[in-house]
N, C-alpha and C positions, 0 to 999 in steps of 0.2 A: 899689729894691735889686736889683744884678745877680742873675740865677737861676744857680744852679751849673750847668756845663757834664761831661761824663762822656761819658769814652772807655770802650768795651768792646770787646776782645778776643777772638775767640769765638762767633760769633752761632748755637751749639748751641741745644738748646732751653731751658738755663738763660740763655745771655746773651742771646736773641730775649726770650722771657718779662720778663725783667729790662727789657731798651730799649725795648719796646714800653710797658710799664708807665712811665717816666720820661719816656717822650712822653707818654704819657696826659695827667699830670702835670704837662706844660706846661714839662719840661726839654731844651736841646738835648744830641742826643746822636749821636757819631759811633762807627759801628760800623765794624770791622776782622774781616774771615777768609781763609784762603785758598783757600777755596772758592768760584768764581766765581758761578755758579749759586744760593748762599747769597744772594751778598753782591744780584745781582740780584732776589732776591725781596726783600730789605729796602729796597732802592735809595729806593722812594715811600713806606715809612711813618719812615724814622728820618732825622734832622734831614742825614745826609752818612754813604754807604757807601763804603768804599776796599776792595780787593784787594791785600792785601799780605800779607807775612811780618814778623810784630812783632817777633821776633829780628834784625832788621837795624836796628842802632843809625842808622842814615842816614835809611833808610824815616822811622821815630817821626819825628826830625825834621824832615823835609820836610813831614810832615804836620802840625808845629807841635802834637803833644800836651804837649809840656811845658806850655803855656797854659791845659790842664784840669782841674780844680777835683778831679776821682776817676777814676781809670783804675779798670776793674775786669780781670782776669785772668780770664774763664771758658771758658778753651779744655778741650777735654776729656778725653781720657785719656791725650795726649802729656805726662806730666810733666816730661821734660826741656824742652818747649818753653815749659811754663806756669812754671817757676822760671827760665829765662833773660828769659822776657816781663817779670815783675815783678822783676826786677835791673836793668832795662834804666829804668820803669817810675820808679823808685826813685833810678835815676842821673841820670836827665833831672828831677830834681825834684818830679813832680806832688806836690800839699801830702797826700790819700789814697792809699793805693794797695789794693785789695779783691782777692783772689784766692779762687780756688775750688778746695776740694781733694777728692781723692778717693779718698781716704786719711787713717787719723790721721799716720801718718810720714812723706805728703806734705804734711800741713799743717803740722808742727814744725818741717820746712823749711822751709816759705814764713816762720813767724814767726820762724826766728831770723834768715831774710834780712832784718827787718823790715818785712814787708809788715804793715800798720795793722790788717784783720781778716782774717780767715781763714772761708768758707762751706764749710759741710758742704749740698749741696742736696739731702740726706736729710731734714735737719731744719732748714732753711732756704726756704722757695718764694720762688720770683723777686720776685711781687710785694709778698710782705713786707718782702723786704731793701730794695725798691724806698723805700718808705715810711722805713724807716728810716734811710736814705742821706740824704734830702733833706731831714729833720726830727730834728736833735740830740736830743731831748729824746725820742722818741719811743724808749723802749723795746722793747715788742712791737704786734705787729698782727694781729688775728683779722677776717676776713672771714666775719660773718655771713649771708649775702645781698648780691645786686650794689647794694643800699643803703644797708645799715647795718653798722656793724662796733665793735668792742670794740676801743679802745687802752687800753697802760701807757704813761703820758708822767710825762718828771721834771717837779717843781715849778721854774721854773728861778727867778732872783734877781727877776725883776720882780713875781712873786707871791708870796714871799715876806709871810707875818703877813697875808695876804690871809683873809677867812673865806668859806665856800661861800655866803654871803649877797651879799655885795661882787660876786663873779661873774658871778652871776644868769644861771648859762649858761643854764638853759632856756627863758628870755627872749629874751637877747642872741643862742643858738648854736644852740638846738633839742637840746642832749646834755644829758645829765645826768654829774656824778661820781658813780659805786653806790659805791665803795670807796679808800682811803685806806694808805698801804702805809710803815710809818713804823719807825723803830729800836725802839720799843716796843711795835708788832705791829699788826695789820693793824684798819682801823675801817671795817667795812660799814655801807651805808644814810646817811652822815655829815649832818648837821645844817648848817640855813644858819647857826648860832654856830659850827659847828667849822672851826676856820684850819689853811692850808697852811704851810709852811714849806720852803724851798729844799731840795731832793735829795728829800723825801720822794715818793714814787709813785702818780699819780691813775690811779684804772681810767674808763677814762670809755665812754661807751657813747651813740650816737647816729649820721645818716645820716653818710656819707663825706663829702658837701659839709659839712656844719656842722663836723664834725670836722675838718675841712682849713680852714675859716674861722678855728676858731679856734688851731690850729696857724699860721697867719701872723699871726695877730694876737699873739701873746706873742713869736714869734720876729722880728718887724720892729722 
């Protein structure tokens, strides 16, 4: 399966934080700023650095970003630059488009531009959005330690009437599910008899590699 590809805009300390994380991760990723000096410190850790002005509808295309999978917008506190980026963003197609506000009444703009999400990196950190970019299902992300960490991931259709028994993550995955997050309220501790069902929300709890194991294993 192709890996998503993701352009970012910005390479401040939220879009650096961000790309560096999505390399981690084993994602290709091309950074854009117009900072030379930026863009030559990233030049050796991100998959391809350009110097340019992402407000030039030409530049985007020359650079062939329509082709990317998630543009994100994390320039910084130029607002008029970061709402023409993602118009621009939006016009050349990419299927996401993520922008960073920095403001509530600069992110009400970016959404009725219809930019996809909207980050506050108050209460967003790089590396969490990172994680939820590249894993649908993947709700939230708590980093407990550089090895272990806390997700909320949906149930998605393939698990479905599944029971915590069936699973056998702590066999199969090394995580456990602690918790269970469902229309009729939330079931801690849950039992290898108690079944999942599609949308409802697993807390699960285990090292980052087993948890990324089995995040591609439901989503392949």
């Amino acid at each position: 399966m192709k890996k998503q590809q993701f352009v970012i805009i910005g390479l401040g300390r939220f879009g650096s934080s961000l790309a560096l994380k999505l390399m981690e991760l084993g994602y290709e990723v091309l950074g854009i700023d117009r900072n030379e000096e930026i863009v030559e410190e990233f030049g050796d850790r991100l998959t391809h650095t350009v110097v340019a002005d992402a407000t030039e509808e030409e530049v985007l295309k020359s650079l062939g970003v329509r082709n990317f999978d998630c543009g994100i917008v994390a320039i910084g506190t130029d607002i008029q630059m970061s709402i023409l980026t993602a118009i621009l963003l939006k016009d050349l197609g990419i299927q996401t488009v993520v922008a960073k506000a920095i403001s509530l009444l600069h992110g009400r703009a970016l959404e009725k531009l219809g930019v996809d999400r909207v980050i506050y990196p108050e209460r967003d950190m790089g590396v969490r959005v990172a994680h939820q970019l590249v894993t649908p299902n993947l709700l939230d992300y708590i980093e407990l330690s550089k090895e272990y960490s806390i997700v909320e991931m949906k149930v998605p259709a393939c698990l479905n009437h599944k029971s915590i028994g069936d699973l056998n993550m702590r066999a199969r995955f090394g995580c456990s599910i602690v918790a269970i997050h469902r229309n009729s309220g939330i079931l801690i501790a849950p039992t290898a008899m108690d079944q999942l069902n599609e949308g409802d929300i697993m807390v699960i709890i285990g090292s980052k590699k087993n948890i990324e194991q089995f995040e591609s294993i439901i989503n392949s």
